[in-house]
N, CA and C of each residue as an Amber inpcrd file, in Angstrom:
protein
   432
   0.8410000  -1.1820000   0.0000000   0.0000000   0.0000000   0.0000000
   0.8860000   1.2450000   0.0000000   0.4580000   2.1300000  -1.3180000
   1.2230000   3.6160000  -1.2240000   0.8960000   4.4720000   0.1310000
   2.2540000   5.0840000   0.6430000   1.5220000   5.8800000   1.7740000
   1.3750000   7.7490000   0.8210000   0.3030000   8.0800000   1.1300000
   0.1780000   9.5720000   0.7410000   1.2200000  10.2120000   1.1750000
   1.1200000  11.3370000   0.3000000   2.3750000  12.5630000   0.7420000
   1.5630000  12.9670000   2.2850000   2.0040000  13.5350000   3.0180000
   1.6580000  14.7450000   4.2200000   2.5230000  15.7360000   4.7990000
   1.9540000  16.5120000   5.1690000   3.4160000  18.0890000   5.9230000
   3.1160000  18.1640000   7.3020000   3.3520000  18.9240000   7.7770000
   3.2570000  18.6610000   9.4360000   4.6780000  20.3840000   9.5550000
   3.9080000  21.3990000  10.0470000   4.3310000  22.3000000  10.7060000
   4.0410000  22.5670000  11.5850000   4.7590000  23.6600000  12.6110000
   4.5940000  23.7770000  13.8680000   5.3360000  25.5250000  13.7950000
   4.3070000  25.9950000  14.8270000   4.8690000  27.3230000  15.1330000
   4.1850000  27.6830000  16.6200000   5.6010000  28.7080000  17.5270000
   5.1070000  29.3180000  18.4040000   4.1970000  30.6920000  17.8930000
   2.7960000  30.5800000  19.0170000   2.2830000  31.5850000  18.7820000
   1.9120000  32.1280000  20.0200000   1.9380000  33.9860000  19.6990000
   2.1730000  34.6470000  21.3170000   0.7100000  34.7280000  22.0660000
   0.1990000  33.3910000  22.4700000  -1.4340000  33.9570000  22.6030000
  -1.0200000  32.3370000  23.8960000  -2.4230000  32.6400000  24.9010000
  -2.9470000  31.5330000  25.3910000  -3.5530000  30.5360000  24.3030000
  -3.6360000  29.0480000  24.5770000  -4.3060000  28.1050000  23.7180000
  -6.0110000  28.4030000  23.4090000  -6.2200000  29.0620000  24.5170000
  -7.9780000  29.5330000  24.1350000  -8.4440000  30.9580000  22.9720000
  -6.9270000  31.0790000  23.1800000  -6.8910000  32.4020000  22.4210000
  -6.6470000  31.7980000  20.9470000  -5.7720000  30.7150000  20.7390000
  -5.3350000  30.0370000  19.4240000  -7.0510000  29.6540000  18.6580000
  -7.5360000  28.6410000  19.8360000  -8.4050000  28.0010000  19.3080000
  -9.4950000  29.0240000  19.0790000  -9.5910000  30.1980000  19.6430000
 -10.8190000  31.3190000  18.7740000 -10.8390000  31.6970000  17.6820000
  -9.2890000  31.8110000  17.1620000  -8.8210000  31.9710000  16.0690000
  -9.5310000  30.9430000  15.1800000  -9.6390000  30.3440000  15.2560000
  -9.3080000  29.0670000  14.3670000 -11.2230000  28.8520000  14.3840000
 -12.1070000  29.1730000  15.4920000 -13.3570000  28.9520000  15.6790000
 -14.3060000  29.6770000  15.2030000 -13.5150000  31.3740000  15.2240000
 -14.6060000  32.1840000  15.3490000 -14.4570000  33.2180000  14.3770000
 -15.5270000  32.6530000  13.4770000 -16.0760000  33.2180000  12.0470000
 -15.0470000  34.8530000  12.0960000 -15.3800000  35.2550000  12.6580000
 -15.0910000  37.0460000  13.3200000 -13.5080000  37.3310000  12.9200000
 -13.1380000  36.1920000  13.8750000 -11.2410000  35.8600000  13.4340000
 -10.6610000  35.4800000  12.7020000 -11.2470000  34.4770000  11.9720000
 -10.8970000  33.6980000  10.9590000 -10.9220000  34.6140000  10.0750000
 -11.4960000  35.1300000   9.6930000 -11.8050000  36.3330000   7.9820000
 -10.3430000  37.1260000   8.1220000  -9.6240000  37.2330000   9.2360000
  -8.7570000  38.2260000  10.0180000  -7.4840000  37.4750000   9.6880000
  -6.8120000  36.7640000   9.1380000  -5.8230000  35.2960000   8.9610000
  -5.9840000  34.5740000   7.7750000  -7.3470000  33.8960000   7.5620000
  -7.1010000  32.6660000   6.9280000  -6.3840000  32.8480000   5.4050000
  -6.0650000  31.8210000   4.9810000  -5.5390000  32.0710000   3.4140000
  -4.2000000  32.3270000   3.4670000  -3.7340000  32.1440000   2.1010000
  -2.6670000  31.9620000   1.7570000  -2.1190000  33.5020000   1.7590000
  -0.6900000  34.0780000   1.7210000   0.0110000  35.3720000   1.6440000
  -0.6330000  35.9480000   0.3190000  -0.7950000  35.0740000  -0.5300000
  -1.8540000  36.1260000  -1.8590000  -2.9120000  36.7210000  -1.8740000
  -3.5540000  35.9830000  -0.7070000  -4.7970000  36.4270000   0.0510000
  -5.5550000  37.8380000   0.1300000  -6.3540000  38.1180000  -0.8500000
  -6.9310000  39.7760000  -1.0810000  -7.3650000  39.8080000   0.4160000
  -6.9240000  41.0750000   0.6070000  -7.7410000  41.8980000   2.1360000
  -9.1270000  41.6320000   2.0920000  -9.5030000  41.3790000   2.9080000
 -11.0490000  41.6440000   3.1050000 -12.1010000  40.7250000   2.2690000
 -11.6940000  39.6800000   1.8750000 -12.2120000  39.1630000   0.6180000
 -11.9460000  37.4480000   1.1280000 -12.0200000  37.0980000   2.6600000
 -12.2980000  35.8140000   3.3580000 -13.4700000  35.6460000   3.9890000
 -13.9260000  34.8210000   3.8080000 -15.6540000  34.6790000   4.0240000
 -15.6770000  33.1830000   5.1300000 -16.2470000  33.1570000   5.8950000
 -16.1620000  31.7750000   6.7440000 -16.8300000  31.7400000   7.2860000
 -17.8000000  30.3890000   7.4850000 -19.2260000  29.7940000   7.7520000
 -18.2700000  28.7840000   8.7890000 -18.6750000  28.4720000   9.6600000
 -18.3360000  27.0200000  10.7290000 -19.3050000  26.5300000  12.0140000
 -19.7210000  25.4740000  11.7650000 -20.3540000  24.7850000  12.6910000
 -19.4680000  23.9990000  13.5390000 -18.8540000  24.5460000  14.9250000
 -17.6390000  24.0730000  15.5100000 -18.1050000  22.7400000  16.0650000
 -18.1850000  21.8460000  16.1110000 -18.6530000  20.7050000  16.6640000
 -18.6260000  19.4530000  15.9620000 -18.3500000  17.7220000  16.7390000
 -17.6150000  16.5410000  16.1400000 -19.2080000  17.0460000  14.8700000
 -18.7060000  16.4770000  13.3680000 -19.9320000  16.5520000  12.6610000
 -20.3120000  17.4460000  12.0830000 -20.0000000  18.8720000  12.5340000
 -20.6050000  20.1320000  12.0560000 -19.5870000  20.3100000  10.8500000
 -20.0030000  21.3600000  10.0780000 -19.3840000  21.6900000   8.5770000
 -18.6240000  23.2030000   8.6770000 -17.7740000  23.0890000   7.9830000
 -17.1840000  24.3630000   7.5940000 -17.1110000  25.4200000   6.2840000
 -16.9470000  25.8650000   5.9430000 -16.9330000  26.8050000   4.5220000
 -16.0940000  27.8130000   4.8290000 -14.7190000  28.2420000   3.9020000
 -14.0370000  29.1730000   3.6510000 -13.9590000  29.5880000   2.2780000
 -14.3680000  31.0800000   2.0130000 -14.0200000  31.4180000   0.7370000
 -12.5680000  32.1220000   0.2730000 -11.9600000  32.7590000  -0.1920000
 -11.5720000  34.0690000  -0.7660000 -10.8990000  33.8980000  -2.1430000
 -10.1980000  34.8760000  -1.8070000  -9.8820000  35.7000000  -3.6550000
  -8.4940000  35.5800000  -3.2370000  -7.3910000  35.1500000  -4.4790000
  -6.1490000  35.5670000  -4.4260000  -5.9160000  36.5450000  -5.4170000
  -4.4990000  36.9290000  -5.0630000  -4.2720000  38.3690000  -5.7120000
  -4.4050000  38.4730000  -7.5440000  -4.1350000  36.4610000  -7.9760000
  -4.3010000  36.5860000  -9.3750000  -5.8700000  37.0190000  -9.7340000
  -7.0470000  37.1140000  -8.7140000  -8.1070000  37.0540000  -9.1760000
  -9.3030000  35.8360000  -9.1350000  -8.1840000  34.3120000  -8.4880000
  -9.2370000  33.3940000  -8.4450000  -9.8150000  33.3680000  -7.0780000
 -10.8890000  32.7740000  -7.3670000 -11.8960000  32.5990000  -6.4780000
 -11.7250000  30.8580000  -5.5570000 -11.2390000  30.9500000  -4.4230000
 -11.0450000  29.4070000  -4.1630000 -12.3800000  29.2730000  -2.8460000
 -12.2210000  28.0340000  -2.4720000 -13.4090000  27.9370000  -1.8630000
 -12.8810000  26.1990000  -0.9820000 -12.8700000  26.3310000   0.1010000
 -12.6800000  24.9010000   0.8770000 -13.4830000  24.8870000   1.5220000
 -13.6680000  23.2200000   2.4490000 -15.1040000  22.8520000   2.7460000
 -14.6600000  21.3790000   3.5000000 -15.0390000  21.2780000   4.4880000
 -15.1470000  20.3480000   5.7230000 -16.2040000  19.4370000   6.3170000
 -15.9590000  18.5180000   7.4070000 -16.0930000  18.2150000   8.2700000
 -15.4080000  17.9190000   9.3670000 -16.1580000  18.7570000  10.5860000
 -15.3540000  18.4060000  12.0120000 -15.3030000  17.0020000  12.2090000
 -14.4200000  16.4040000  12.1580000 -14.0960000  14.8790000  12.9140000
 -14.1270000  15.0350000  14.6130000 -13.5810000  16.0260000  14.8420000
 -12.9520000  15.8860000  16.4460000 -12.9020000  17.8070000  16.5360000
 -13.2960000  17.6480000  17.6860000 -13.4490000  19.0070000  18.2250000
 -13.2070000  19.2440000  20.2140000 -11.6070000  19.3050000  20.7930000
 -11.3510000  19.7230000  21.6180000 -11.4270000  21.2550000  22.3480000
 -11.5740000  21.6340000  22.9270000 -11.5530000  22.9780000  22.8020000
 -10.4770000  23.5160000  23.7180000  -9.9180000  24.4720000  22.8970000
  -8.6070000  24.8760000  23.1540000  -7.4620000  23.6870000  22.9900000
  -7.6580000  22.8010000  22.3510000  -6.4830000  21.4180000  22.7520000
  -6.3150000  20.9570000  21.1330000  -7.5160000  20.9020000  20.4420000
  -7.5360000  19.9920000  19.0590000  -8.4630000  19.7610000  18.1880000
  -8.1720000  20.5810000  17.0170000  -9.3340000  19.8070000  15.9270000
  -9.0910000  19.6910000  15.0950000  -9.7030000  18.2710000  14.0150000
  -9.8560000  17.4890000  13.4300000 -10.8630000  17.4890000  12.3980000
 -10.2230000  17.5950000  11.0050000 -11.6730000  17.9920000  10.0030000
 -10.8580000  17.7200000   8.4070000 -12.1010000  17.3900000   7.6240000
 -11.7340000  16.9240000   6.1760000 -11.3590000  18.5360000   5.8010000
 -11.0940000  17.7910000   4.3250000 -10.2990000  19.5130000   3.7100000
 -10.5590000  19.1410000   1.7660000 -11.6660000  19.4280000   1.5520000
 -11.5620000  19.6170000   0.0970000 -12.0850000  20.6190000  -0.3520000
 -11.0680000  21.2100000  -1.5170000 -11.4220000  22.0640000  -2.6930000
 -12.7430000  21.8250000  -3.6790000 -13.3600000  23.1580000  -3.4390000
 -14.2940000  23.3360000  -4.4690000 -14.2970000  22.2910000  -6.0110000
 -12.7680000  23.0450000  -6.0180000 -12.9400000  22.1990000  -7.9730000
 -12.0810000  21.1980000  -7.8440000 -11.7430000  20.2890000  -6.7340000
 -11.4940000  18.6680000  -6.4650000 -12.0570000  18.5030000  -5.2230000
 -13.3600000  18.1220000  -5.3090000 -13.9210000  17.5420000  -4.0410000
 -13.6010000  16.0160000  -3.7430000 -13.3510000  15.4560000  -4.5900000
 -12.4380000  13.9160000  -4.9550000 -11.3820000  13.7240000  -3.8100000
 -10.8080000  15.0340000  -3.9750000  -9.2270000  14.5890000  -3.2590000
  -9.4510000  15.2380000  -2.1130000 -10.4300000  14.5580000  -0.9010000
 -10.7420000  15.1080000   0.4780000  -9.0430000  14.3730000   1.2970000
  -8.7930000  15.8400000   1.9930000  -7.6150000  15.3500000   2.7520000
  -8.1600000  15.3790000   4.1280000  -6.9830000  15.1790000   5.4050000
  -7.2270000  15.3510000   6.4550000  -6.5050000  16.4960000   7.1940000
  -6.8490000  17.6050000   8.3550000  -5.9730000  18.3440000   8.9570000
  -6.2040000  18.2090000  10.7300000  -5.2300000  18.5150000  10.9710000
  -5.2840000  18.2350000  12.5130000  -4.3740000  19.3460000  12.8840000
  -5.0860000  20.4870000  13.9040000  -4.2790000  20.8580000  15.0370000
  -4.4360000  21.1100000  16.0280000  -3.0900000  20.7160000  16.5030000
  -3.0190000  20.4560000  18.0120000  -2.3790000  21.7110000  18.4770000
  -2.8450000  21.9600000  19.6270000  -2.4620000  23.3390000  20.7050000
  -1.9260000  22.9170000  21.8460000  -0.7130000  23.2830000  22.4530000
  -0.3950000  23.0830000  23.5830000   0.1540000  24.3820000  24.5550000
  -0.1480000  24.6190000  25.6170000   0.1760000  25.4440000  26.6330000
   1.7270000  25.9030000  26.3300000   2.5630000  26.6620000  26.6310000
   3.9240000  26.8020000  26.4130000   4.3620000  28.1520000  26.7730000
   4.1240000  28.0280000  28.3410000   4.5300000  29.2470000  29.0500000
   3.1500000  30.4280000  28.6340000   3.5900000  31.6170000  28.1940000
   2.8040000  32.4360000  27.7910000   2.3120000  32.5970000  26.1760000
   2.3020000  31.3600000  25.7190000   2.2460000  30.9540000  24.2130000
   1.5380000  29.7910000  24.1930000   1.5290000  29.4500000  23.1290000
   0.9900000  27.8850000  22.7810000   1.4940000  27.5380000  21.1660000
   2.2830000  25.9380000  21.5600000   3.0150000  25.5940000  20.4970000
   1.7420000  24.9780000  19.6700000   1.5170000  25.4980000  18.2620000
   0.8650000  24.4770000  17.2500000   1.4450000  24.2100000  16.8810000
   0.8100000  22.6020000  16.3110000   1.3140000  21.4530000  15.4290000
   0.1530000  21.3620000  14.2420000   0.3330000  21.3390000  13.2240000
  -0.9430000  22.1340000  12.4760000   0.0050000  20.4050000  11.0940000
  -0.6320000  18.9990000  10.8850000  -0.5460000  18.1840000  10.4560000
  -1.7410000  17.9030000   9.3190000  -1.3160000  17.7330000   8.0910000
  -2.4850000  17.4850000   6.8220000  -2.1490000  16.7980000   6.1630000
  -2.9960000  15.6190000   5.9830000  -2.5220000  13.8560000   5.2740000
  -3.4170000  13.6620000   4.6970000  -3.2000000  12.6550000   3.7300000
  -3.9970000  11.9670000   3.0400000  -3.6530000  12.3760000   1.5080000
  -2.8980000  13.7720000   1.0070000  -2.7810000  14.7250000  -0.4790000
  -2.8450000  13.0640000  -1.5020000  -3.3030000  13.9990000  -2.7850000
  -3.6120000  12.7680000  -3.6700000  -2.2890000  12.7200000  -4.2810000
  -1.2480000  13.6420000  -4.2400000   0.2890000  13.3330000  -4.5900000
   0.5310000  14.6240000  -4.1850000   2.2640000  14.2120000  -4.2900000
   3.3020000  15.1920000  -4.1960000   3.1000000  16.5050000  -4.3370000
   2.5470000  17.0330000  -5.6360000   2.6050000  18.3160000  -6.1900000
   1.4950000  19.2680000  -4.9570000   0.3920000  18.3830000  -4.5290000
  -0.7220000  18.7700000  -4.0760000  -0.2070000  19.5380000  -2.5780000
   0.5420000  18.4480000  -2.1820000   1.0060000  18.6510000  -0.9990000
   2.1710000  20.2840000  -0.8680000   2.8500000  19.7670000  -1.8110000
   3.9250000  20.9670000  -1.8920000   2.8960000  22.1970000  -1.4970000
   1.8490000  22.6740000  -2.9430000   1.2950000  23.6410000  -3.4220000
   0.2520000  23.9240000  -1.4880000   0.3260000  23.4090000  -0.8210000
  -0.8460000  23.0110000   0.3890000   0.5230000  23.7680000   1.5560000
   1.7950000  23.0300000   1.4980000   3.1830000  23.5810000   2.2210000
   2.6980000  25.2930000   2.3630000   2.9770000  25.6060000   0.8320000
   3.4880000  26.8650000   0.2540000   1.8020000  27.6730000   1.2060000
   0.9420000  27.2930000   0.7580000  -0.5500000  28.2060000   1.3210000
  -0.3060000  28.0990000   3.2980000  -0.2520000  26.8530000   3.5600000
  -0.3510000  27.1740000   5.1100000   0.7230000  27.8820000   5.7710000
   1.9580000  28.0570000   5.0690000   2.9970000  28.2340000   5.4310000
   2.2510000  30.1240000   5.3120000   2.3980000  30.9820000   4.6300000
   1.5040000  31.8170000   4.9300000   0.5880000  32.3340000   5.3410000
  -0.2830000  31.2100000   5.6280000  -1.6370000  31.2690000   6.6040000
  -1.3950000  31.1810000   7.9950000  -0.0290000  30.5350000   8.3270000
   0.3450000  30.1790000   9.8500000   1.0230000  32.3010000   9.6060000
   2.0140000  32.0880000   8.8430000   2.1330000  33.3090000   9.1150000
   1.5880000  34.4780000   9.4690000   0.1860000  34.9640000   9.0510000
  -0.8290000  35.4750000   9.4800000  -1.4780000  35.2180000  10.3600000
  -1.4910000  34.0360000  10.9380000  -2.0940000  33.8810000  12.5210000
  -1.2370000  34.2020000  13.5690000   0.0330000  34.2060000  13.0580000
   1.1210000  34.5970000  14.0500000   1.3430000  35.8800000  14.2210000
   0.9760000  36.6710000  13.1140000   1.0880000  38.1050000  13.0730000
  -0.8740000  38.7940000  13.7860000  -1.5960000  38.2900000  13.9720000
  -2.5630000  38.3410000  14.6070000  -2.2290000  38.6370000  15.7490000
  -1.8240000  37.9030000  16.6830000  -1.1600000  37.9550000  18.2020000
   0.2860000  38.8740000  18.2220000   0.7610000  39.2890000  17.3580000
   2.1310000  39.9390000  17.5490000   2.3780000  41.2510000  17.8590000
């Protein structure tokens, strides 16, 4: 059996873990972060039903002009500690991945571990690196 590609980053961020996980919960915050560094201002849209089961919806615009759109289910829902939810694109709903992050206490911070498995290959994964890797960046600059 092939094992899928997956990435697995981690960053300190300057917030309590309840403070991480609002981020990450609350429609309000999320519009404030999510998306990749191409990410048009003001132009993130986010629907979430936080709970094991409930659904998610993120929209926005990158700077070339496209319109992307991802879409979930909560698997697992800790609060402040961990959650767990599918991850497919609008125009490949086929290739549902998995993401997981975990929050931990760390003095006056909390270390995430922010893990996404399952990519239908290599390229997917890279192109997935390159977006969260800017999206963590913006959550980090949230708290800074």
């Amino acid at each position: 059996m092939l094992t899928k590609p997956s990435l697995t980053l981690k960053r300190r961020i300057k917030a309590a873990p309840a403070q991480v996980f609002s981020a990450w919960t609350d429609p309000a915050k999320i519009v404030r972060w999510f998306g990749p560094k191409e990410t048009v201002a003001g132009s993130v849209r986010a629907e979430v039903d936080v709970r094991t089961g409930g659904r998610y919806q993120m929209n926005f615009q990158t700077a070339d002009g496209e319109h992307h759109q991802v879409s979930g289910v909560y698997r697992e829902v800790v609060p402040d500690n961990r959650l767990v939810f599918t991850w497919a694109w609008r125009s490949t709903p086929e290739r549902e991945s998995l993401v997981t992050v975990t929050l931990v206490g760390d003095g006056d911070g909390t270390l995430l571990t922010l893990h996404h498995e399952q990519f239908f290959e290599q390229a997917a994964r890279d192109r997935h690196e390159q977006g969260w890797t800017g999206t963590l960046d913006k959550l980090e600059q949230l708290f800074a």
